[in-house]
Every structure is written in structure tokens, then in C-alpha cells.
C-alpha positions as CSV (number, residue, x, y, z in Angstrom):
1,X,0.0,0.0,0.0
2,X,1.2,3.5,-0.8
3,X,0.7,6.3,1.6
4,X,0.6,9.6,0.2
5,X,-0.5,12.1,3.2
6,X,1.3,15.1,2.3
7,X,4.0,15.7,5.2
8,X,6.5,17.7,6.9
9,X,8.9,17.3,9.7
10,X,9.9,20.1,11.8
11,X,13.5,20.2,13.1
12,X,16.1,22.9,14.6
13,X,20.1,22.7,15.1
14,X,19.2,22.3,18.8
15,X,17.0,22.0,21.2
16,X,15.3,25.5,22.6
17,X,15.0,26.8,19.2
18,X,11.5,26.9,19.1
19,X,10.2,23.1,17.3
20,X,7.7,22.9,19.7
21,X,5.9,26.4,19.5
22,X,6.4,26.3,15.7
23,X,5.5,22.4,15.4
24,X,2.2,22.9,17.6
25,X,0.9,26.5,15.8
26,X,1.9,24.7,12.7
27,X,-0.6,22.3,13.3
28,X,-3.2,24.7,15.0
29,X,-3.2,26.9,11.6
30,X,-3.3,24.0,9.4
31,X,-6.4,22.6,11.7
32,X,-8.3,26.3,12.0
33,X,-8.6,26.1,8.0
34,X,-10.4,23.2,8.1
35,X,-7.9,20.2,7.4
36,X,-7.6,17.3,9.2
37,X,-3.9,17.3,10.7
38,X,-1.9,14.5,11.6
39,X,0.4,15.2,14.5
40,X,3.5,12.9,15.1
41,X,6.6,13.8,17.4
42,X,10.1,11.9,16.7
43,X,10.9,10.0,19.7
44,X,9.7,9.0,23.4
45,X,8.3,12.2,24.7
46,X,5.0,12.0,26.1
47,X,4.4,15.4,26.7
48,X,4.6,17.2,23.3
49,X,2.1,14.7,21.8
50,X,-0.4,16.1,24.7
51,X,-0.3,19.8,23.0
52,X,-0.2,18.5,20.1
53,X,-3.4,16.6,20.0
54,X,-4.7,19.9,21.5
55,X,-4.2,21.3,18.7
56,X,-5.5,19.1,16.1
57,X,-8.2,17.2,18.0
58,X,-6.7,14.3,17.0
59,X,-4.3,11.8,19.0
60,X,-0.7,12.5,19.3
61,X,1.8,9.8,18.2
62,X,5.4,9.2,18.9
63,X,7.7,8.3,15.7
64,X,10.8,6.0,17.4
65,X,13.0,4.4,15.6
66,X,15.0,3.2,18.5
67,X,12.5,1.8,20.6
68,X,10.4,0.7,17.4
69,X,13.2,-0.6,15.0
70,X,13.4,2.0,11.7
71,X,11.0,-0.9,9.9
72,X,8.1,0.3,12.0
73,X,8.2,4.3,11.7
74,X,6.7,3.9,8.5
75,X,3.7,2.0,9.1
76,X,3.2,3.6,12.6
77,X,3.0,6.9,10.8
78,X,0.5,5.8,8.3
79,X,-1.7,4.2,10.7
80,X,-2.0,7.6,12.8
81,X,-2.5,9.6,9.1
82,X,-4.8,7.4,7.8
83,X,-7.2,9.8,5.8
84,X,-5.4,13.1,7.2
85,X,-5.3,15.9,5.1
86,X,-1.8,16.5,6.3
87,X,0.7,15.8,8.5
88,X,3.4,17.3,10.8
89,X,6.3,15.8,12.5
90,X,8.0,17.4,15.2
91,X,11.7,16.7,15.4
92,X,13.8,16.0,19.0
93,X,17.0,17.5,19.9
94,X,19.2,18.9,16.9
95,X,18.3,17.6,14.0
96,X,21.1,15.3,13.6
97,X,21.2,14.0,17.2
98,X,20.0,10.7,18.0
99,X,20.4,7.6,20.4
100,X,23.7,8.0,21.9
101,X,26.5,5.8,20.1
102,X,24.1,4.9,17.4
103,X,24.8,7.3,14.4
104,X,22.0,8.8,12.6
105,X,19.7,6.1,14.5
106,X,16.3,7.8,15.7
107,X,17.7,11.4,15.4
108,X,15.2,13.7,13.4
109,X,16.9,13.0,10.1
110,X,17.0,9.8,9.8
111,X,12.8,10.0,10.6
112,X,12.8,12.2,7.8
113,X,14.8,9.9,5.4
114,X,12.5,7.1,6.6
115,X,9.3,9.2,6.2
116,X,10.4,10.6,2.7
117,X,9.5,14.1,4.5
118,X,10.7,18.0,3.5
119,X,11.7,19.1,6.6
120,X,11.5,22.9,7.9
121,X,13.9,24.0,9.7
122,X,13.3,26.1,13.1
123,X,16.2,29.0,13.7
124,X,16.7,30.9,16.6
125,X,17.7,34.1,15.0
126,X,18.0,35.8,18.2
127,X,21.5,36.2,18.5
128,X,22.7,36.7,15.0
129,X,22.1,38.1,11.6
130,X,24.4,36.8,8.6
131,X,25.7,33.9,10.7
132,X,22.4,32.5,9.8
133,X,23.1,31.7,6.6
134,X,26.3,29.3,7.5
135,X,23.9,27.5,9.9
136,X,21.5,26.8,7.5
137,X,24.0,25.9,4.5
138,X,25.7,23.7,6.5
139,X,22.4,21.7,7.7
140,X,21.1,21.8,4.3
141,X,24.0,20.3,2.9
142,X,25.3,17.9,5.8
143,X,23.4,14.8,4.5
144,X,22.0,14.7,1.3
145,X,19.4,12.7,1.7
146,X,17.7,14.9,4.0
147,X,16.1,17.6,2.1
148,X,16.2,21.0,4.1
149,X,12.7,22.6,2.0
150,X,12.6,25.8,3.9
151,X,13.8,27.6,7.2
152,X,11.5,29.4,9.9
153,X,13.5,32.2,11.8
154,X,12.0,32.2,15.7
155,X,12.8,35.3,18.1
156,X,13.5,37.7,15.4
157,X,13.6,41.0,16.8
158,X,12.2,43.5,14.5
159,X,11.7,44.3,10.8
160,X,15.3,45.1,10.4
161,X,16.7,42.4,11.6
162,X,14.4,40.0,9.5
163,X,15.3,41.5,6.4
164,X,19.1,41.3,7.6
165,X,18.2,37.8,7.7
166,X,16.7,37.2,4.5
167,X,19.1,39.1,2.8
168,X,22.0,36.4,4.2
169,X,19.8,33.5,3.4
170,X,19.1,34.4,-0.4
171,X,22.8,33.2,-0.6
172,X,22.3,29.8,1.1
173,X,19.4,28.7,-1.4
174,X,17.0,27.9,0.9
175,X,13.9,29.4,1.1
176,X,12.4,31.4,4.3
177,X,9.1,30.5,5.3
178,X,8.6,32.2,8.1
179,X,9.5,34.8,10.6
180,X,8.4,34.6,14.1
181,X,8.6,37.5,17.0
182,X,9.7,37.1,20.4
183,X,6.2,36.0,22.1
184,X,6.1,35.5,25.6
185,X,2.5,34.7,25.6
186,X,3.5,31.4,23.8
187,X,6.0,30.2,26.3
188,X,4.9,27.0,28.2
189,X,6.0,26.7,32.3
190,X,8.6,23.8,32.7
191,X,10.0,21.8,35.5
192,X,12.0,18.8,36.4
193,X,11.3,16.7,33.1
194,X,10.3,19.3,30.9
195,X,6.7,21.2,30.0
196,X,4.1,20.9,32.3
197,X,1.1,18.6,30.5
198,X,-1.6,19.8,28.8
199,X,-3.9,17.5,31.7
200,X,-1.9,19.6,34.5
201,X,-3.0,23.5,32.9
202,X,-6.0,23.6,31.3
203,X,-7.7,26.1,30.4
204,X,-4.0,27.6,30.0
205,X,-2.7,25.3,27.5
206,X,-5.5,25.6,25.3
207,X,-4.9,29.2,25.3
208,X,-1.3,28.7,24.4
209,X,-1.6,26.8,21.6
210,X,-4.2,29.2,20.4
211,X,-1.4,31.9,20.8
212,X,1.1,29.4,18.9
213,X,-1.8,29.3,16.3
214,X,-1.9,33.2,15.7
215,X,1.8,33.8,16.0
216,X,2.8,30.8,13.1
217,X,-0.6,31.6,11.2
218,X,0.8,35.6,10.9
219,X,4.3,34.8,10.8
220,X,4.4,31.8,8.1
221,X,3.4,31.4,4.7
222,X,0.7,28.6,5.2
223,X,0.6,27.9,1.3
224,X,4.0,27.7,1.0
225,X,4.4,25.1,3.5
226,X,1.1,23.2,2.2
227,X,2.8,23.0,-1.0
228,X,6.0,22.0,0.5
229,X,4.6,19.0,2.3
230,X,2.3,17.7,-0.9
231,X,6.3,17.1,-2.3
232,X,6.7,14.3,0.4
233,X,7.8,10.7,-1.4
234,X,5.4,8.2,-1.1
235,X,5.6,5.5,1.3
236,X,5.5,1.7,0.1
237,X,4.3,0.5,3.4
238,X,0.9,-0.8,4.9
239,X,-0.2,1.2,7.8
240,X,0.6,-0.7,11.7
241,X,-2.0,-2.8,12.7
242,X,-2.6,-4.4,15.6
243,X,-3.0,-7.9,15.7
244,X,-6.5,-9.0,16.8
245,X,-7.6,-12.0,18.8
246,X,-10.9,-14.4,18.7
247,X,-12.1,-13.7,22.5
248,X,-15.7,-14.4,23.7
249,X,-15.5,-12.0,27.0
250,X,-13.7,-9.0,27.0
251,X,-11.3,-8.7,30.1
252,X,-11.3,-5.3,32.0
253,X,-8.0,-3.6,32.2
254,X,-7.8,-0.7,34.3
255,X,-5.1,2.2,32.7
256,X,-4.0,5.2,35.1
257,X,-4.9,8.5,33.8
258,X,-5.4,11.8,35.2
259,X,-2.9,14.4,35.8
260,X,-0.4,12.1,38.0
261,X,-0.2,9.7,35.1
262,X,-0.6,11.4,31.6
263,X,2.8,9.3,30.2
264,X,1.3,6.5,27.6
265,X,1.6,5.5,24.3
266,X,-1.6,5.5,22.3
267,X,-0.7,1.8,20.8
268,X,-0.6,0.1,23.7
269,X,-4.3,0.7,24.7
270,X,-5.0,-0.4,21.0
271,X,-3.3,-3.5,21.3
272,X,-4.9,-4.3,24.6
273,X,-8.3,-3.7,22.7
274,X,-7.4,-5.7,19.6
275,X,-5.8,-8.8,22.7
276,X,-9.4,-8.8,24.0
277,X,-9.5,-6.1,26.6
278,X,-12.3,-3.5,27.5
279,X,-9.4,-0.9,28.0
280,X,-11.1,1.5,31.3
281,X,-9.2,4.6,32.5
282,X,-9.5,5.4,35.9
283,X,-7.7,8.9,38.1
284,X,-5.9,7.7,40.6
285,X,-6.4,11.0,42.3
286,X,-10.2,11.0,42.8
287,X,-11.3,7.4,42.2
288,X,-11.5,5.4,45.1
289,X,-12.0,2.3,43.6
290,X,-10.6,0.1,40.3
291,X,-13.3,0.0,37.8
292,X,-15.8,-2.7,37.8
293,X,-14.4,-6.3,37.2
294,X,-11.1,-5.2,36.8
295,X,-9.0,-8.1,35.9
296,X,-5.5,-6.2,35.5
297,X,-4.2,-3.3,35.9
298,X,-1.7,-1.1,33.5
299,X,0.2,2.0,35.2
300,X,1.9,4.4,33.5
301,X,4.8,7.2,33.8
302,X,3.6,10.3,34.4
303,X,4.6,13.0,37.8
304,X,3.6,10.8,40.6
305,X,6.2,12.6,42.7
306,X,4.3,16.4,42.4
307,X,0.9,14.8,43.2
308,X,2.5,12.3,46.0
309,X,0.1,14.1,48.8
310,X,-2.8,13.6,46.9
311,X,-2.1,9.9,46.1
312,X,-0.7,9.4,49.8
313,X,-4.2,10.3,51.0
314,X,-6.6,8.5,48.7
315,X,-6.1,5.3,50.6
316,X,-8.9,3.3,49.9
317,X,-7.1,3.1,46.1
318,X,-4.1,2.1,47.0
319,X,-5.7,-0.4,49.2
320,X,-7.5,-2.0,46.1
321,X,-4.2,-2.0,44.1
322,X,-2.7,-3.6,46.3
323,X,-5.7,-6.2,46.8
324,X,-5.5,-7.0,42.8
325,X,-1.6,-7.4,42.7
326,X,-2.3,-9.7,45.9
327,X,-4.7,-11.8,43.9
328,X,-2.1,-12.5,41.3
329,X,-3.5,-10.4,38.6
330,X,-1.4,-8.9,35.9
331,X,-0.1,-5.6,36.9
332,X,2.0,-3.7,34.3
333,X,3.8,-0.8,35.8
334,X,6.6,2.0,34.3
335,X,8.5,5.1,36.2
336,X,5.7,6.7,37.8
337,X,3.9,3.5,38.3
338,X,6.7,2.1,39.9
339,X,6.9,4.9,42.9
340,X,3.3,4.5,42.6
341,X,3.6,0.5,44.1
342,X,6.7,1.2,46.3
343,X,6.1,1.5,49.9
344,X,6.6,5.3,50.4
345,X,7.5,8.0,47.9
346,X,9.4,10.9,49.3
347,X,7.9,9.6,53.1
348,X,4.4,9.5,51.8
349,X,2.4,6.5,52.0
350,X,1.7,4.6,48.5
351,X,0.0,1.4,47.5
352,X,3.0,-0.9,48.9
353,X,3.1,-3.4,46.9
354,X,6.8,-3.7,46.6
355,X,8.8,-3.8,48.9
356,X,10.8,-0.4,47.9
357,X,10.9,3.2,49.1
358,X,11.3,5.9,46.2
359,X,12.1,9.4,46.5
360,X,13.3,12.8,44.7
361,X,16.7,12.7,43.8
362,X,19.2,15.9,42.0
363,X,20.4,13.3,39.3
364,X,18.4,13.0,36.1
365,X,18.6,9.7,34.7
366,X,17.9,9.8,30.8
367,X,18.7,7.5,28.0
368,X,17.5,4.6,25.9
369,X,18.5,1.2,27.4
370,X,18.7,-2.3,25.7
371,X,16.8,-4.4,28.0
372,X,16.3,-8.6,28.4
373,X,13.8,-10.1,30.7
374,X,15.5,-11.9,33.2
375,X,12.8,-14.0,34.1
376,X,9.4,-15.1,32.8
377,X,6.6,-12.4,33.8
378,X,3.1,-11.4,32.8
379,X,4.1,-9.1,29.9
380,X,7.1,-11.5,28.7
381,X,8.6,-14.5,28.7
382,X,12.9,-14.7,30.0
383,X,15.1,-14.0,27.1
384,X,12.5,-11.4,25.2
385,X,14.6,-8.5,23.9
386,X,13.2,-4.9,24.2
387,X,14.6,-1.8,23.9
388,X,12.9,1.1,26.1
389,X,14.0,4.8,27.8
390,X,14.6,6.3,30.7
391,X,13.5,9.9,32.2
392,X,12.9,10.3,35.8
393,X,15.0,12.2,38.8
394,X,13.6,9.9,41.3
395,X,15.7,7.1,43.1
396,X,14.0,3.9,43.9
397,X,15.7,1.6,46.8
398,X,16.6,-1.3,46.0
399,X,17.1,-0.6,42.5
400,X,15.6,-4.0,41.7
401,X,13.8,-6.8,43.6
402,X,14.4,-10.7,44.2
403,X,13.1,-11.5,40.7
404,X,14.3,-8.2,39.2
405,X,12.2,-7.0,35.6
406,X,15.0,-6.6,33.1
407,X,18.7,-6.9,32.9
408,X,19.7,-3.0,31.6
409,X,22.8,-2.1,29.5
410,X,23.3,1.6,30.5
411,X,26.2,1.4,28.7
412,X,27.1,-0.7,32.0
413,X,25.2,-4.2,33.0
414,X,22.9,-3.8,35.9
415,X,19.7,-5.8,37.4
416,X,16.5,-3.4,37.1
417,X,12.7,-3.5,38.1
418,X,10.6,-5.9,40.3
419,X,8.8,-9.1,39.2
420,X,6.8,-11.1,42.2
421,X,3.1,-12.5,41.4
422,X,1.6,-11.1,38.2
423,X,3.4,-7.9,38.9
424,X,6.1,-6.5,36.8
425,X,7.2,-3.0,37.3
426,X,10.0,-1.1,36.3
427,X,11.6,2.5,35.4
428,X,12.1,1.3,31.7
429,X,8.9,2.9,29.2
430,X,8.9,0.9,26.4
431,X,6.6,1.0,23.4
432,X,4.6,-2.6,22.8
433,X,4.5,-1.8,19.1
434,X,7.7,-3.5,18.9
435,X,6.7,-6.2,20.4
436,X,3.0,-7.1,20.2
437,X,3.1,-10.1,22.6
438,X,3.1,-8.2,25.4
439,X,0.1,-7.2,25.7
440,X,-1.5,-10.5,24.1
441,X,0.9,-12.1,27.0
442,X,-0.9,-9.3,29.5
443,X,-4.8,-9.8,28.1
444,X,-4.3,-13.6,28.8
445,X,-3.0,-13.4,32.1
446,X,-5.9,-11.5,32.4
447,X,-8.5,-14.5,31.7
448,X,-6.4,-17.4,33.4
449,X,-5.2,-15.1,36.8
């Protein structure tokens, strides 16, 4: 099958250059003229994706070709564009910058090369004028199978010093599409891991992508970069599926939402739904109980650690987690659901089923990991291979249990997670995409626990 969704990915030289504001009022402008937008980010962040969808009414995905394999960034892409008017990609880091060690692997250009994607590159013009135009040159020319198709300058300061810019980058042959101001109103509040979710800040976010909206819809040419995207290759790939399963009663897996846990991947409720779940989302902040014949449970990342009073205090909850990981059910937990089992986070009370105390720590841990299970669990047998990430600034002691969840390379060999009953937690996010007998694994504990 042949996709042919026009597309564009948005990248920068670095990170802070403005992907994100330009990215998300990219999509807001396309959206506002009546096109159905596609929005995609290029690797793990969860966060993005939130103001994304915000933007487009339509469910952010995550592009990953470490944690995927390149052979699926295709197909996952066409499955969240199907029948899309258009789509954008928002790069990660610089745009050549990618999994440590690894090359080009799962930077924003090699996305881009896999995608068949024009990409638009996000300056920060703040601090110079002709300069610009070596920037841009050498980006454009770097790799050339990457196809630089235009440039937006961000922070410009006034008239005349966007013209000084133009005038350089009529020299480097690549065309501006935009000129942004410095807009305050468009900045998003950040913290330990990064912006605050859209869950966390509402009505606010909504008003700042609607900000991001006006800003790129004044400051861009919209046809320009229509145009630019309906010159996207087409893609020789079918779009991700996933695999279904014969079940005559759907199992009830409870997922953690609400604002402590807004970290998930939108695949892996889909392929609990096609493995024969009924897929329930419950708030861990106000719910007091599981949902209704919950037969497993599915915890996410998310900020457990800034709501840790709130989850502390709703004790009847953490009582009935720790009543279904007694019973032996299947409980899937990553980063925040981790803390969320441990005895205590940061002296607070949680559900205590592990025996582990987490707390805040000054050292941020980041980085994709190449993970084997050590032993057999309810998401995978011993000896399955995944590859997963790492984000938190939270310390969890011990670092891993009796029967620990994954043996890490980090790039140093090390025991991590906790596997006892049907429970399998860990600080490793990984995307079931790659590997879609997990959750078949998870839906059938599910039925035989």
C-alpha cells in the first residue's frame, strides 16, 4: 500500500529553538482552515504529543525508531494519518542528534529519510544576523538525503533584523518561510522533566496553543508550506495494525490516567483492545476504587512525585491496588507507576506493593536502554529482547527486587525492576509496538489469573 499524506517534519540545530511552538501552531493553523492534521513527534516524549493533540483534535503519536526498529516508523505513521489531510512531524533535539552511540539512529533526520519528509527548519535568529546563513548551509548540505525545503526564523527581533536575515539566506538557497517575534505569551512553564502537561494546565494550554496558532498563522506562509509538504515521497508500506484476537469476553484492564499519570503511548491501549481487553481509564487521584471487574491493571509514567500528597491520601485506592496485585492479577507498571507501588514516595504512604521506598533525587537519569527479561513475567517471557527509555530524577531503593524486571545495559550491566506475582514493574517505558506479545501475553493473564 502506498501512503501519500502530504508531510512535513519540523526540526532545529538544537533543542530551545522553538520546534515545539512552531511544530504545535503549525498544526493549530493547518487545523483552524479546516484540514484534518496529523500530528507525530520523533521519539519518546510523552508530553509534546499532549499539546499536540490539542491542537488538532486528534491523538498524538510518537515516531521511534530506536524503541520501534526503523522498519516500523513507516507503518506507525500511516496508521495515525490514515485519511489526514496532512501531516506534521515534530523533530527531538538537533536535527542530527539521535540515540547515543548509534549514528544517525532515531535522530530527526533519519525520521525524515524514513518518512520521505521535506523538513523545515526552526532557527533561533536571536542572536545573529548573517551567521544565519552558514547555519542553515551547512544543515542543508550535511546529509543529502535529508532535504532541508525551507527555514522558519523564531525570536526575530524586528523588521530590520528579519530583512538582515533574508538578505544572508538568499545566498544559502533555501527558502524562508517564516519569521516569528519574540512572544512570551506562547511560552509553556517547565519543570523537572520538561513542560508541564496539557492535563496539569488547562484552560491555559489551550490558550497557548491558540497563541502558537496566531503567532505561526501571521508569521508563516501557510501555502507555502502546504505546498512543501504535498512534495513528500510516497511510502511503500501498509499502515501498523494491531493484531486481533478471537475472545468471547472481553477482560477489563484498568489504565491510570489523570494528571499524576498522563505518560502512555496511544498503541498500547490499542493493542490491549485488539488482545481482547475492554481498556477503562481510571484517576488515581479522585477514584477510590478500580473499575468494575477489573481483571489487570496497566500504570503508567507520568509525575507521581508532584501529586504524591494527593495519592498518599486516597487510601482506599491504593488499598484495592494492592488487593488486585495480591490476587495475582497482571499488573503492568513503568517510572511513575513504579513509585506508585513502592512503599513510600518521598515519606508519603503509596500502595505498597513492593517492597521499595522511592524518593526525589538531583540526578536525572535519561537514555534509551537495551533491555532482556531476566525472568518469565506477565508481559514477557525470560530472554525477550526490548529496547525502552529512561527519564525520571527519582531514586527507587533497592534498585531491583528478588526476581528483578529486566537486565539493563546503560552502557554498564545492571539488574533493574521488580517481578513477584503477576506484577512487573520497572523505570524502563517501552513501546509494545515492537513487540505485540506483550500485551496479548498481558490480556491472557488477564483471563487465566
Amino acid at each position: 500500500m502506498v501512503s501519500a499524506v502530504p508531510r512535513l517534519v519540523v526540526a532545529a540545530p538544537s533543542s530551545g529553538s522553538g520546534k515545539t511552538t512552531v511544530a504545535t501552531g503549525l498544526m493549530a493553523a493547518f487545523a483552524a482552515r479546516g484540514l484534518t492534521v496529523s500530528p507525530h513527534k520523533v521519539g519518546p516524549d510523552y508530553i509534546d504529543p499532549g499539546y499536540h493533540a490539542l491542537a488538532t483534535g486528534r491523538t498524538g503519536r510518537n515516531l521511534d525508531a530506536y524503541l520501534c526498529g526503523p522498519k516500523l516508523v513507516g507503518p506507525l505513521f500511516a496508521h495515525g494519518a490514515r485519511g489526514c489531510d496532512v501531516a506534521v512531524v515534530e523533530g527531538v533535539m538537533g536535527m542530527f542528534d539521535g540515540a547515543a552511540g548509534e549514528g544517525e539512529l532515531a535522530s530527526t533526520a533519519h525520521v525524515a529519510k524514513l518518512l520521505r519528509a521535506p523538513v523545515v527548519l526552526v532557527v533561533d535568529a536571536s542572536s545573529q544576523s548573517r551567521s544565519v546563513a552558514a547555519l542553515v548551509h551547512g544543515f542543508a548540505s550535511w546529509d543529502p538525503e535529508v532535504r532541508v525545503g525551507g527555514v522558519i526564523l523564531n525570536k526575530v527581533a524586528s523588521d530590520r533584523h528579519e530583512a538582515l536575515l533574508r538578505e544572508a539566506l538568499d545566498q544559502a538557497g533555501v527558502p524562508v518561510l517564516g519569521a516569528l517575534r519574540r512572544a512570551p505569551q506562547v511560552d509553556t512553564p517547565s519543570r523537572h522533566l520538561g513542560l508541564v502537561p496539557v492535563a496539569e494546565r488547562q484552560p491555559a494550554a489551550v490558550d497557548a496553543v491558540a497563541a502558537m496558532a496566531t503567532q505561526v498563522e501571521a508569521g508563516c506562509d501557510l501555502e507555502e508550506l502546504l505546498r512543501l509538504a504535498r512534495s513528500a515521497g510516497a511510502l511503500s508500506c501498509s499502515p501498523w495494525e494491531p493484531p486481533p484476537a478471537t475472545v468471547e469476553k472481553r477482560e477489563v484492564v484498568a489504565v491510570a490516567g489523570g494528571s499524576a499519570f498522563t505518560f502512555s503511548y496511544a498503541e498500547h491501549a490499542e493493542l490491549l483492545t485488539a488482545a481482547g481487553a475492554e481498556v477503562v481509564v481510571f484517576d488515581p487521584l479522585r477514584d477510590e476504587q478500580l473499575p468494575d471487574e477489573t481483571r489487570g491493571l496497566v500504570i503508567g509514567g507520568g509525575f507521581p512525585e508532584v501529586y504524591a500528597a494527593e495519592l498518599s491520601a486516597n487510601e482506599p485506592l491504593r488499598k484495592a491496588v494492592a488487593s488486585l496485585a495480591g490476587t495475582g492479577a497482571p499488573v503492568a507498571a513503568e517510572c511513575a507507576g513504579l513509585l506508585y507501588l513502592c512503599r513510600e514516595l518521598d515519606g508519603l504512604p503509596m500502595c505498597g506493593v513492593i517492597g521499595a521506598s522511592a524518593r526525589m533525587s538531583e540526578r536525572l537519569t535519561l537514555g534509551y536502554r537495551d533491555a532482556v527479561a531476566v525472568g518469565d513475567s506477565a508481559l514477557a517471557p525470560a530472554g525477550t529482547r526490548m529496547r525502552g527509555h529512561e527519564f525520571h530524577r527519582t531514586v527507587v531503593e533497592p534498585g531491583a527486587g528478588a526476581a528483578p524486571a529486566w537486565g539493563v545495559r546503560t552502557p554498564e550491566r545492571r539488574l533493574e525492576g521488580f517481578v513477584q506475582q503477576g506484577v512487573h514493574a520497572s523505570y524502563l517505558h517501552t513501546h509494545w509496538a515492537s513487540e505485540p506479545g506483550v500485551a496479548r501475553r498481558f490480556v491472557e493473564r488477564c483471563r487465566t489469573s
